[in-house]
N, C-alpha and C positions, 0 to 999 in steps of 0.2 A: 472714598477710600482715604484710609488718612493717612499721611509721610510725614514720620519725624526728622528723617535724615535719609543720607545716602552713603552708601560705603564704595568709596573708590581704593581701587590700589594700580599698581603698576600693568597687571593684566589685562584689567577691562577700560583705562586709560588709551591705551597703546591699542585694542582690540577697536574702540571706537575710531579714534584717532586716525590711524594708519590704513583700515578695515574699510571706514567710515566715513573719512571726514568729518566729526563730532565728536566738536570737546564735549568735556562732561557739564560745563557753565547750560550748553545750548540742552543738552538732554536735561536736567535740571529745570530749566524752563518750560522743557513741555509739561509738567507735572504743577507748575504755577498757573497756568492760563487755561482755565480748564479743560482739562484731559477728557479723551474716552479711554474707557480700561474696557477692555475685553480679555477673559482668559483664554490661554492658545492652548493645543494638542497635548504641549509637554507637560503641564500642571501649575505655567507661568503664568505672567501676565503680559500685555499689551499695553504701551498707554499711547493714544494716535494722538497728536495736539500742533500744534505752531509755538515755534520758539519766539524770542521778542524781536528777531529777525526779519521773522516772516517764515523762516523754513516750515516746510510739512513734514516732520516725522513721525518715525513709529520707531519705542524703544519698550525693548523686549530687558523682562526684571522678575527678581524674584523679589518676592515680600521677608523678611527675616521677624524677628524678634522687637515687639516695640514701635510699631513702626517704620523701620529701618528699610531702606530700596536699595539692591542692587543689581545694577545695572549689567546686564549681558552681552543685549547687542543694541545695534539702533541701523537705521535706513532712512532713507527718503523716501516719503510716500509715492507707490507708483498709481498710474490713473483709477484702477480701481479701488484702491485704500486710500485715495483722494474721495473720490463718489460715497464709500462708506462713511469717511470721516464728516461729512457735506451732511448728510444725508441723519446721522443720528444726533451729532454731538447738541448739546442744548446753549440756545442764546444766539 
């Protein structure tokens, strides 16, 4: 999948952040190191990776125009989206 960019604003800033604990630098990251995408239920995406951290996340995104990623939600991975991430991602 390819990412030109990302749209942040005040919303999903503050959604990640407070919600979350995850700036947007770390979500951002998982999408550098390579990611697994899997689309979800809603007509979103998934992308499960490691930040340059170390963390395990999963950040939930839509695809826009171009390229473009924005960002919804994000979590730590819990032990079974650890197992799936183990288990598919390649390298």
């Amino acid at each position: 999948m390819r990412i030109s960019g990302f749209e942040w604003d005040d919303g999903n800033i503050l959604h990640l952040a407070l919600g979350h604990g995850i700036e947007p630098e770390e979500a951002e990251e998982v999408f550098a190191v390579a990611p697994l995408f899997r689309r979800t239920k809603r007509g979103h995406y998934a992308a499960f990776g490691r930040s340059l951290s170390g963390r395990l996340l999963v950040i939930v995104f839509k695809r826009k125009a171009k390229g473009l990623v924005r960002v919804i939600t994000g979590w730590d991975m819990d032990a079974a989206e650890r197992r799936y991430y183990q288990r598919h991602r390649k390298g």
